[in-house]
C-alpha positions in Angstrom: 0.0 0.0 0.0 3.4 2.6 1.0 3.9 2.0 -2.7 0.6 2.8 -4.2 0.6 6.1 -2.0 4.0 7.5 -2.9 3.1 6.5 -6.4 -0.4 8.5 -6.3 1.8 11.5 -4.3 4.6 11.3 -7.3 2.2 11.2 -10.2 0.4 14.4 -8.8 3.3 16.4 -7.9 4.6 15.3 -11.8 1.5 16.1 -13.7 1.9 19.5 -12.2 6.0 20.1 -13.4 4.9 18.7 -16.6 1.4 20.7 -17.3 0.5 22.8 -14.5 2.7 25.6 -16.4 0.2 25.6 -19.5 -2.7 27.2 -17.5 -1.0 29.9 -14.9 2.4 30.7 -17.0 1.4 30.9 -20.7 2.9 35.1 -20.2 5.6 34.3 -18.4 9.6 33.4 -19.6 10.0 29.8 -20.6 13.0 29.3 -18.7 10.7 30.4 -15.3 8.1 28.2 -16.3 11.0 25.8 -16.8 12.6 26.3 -13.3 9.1 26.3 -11.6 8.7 22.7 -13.2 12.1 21.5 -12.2 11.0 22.6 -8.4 7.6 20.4 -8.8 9.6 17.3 -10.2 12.2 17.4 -7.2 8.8 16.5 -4.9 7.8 13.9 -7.3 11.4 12.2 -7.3 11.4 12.3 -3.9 8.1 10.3 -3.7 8.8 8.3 -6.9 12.3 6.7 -6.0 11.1 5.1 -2.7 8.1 4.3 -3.9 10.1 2.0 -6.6 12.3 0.9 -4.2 9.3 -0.6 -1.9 7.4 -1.7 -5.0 10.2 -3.8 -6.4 10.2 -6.1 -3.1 6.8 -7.2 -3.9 6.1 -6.8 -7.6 8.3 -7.1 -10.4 9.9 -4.3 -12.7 6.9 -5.0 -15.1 4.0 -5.1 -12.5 5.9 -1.9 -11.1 5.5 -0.3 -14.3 2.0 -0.9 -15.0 0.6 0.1 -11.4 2.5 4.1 -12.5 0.9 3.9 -15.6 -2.6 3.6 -14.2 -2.2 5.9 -11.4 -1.0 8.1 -14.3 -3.8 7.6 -16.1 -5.8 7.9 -13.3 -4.1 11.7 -11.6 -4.3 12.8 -15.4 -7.7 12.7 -15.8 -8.4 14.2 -12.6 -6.1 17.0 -13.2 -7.3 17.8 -16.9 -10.7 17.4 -16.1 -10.9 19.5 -12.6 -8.4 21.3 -13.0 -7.7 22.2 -16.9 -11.4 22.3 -17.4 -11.4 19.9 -20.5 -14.2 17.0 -21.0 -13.0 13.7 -20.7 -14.2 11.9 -23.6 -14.8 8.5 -24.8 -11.0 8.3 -25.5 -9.9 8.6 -22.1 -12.5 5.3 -22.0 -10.9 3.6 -24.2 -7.2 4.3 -22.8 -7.9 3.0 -19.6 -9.5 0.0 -21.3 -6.0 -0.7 -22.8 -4.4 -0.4 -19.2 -6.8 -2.9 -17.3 -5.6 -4.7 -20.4 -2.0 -4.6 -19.9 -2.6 -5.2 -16.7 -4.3 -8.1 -16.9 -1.1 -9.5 -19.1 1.8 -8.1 -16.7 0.4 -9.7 -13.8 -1.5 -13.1 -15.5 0.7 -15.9 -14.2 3.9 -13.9 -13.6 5.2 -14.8 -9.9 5.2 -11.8 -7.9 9.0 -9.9 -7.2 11.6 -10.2 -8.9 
């Protein structure tokens, strides 16, 4: 569960450094927006690595992988659609379809750790 947390904490702090700029700093200096972003991704590294380190007791590199992705997919939706205002559409379906898919493959019959 540590993993799944620190993962969740990562993701959010990264969707920020990586987007959060296109919404509050369009009329500001690229290299601000660049440094703001670099300050937002030192939080998510700081989640991210232990979160790896925990998760690759119990899962494998794969498994590890696929549980970022979804929470990606997951905090990504959440941030465009409450935060950026856009709609999530049929697509965002459809993605997440694909990731319960890989999923379901990573983990099917693959012994758990590495």
């Amino acid at each position: 569960m540590a993993t799944i947390l620190l993962l969740i904490g990562s993701n959010l702090f990264m969707t920020f450094a990586w987007y959060g700029h296109l919404k509050n700093m369009n009329d500001k200096p690229l290299i601000l927006a660049i440094l703001v972003s670099w300050g937002i991704a030192f939080f998510e590294y700081m989640l991210q690595v232990p979160a790896n380190r925990i998760g690759y007791r119990i899962f494998s590199l794969g498994q590890l992988k696929i549980i970022q992705e979804i929470i990606t997919m997951i905090v990504f939706a959440a941030f465009a659609y409450f935060y950026m205002n856009k709609p999530l559409t049929l697509n965002f379906l459809y993605a997440s379809l694909c990731m319960i898919g890989a999923a379901y493959f990573i983990f099917k019959d693959a012994p758990v750790g590495h």
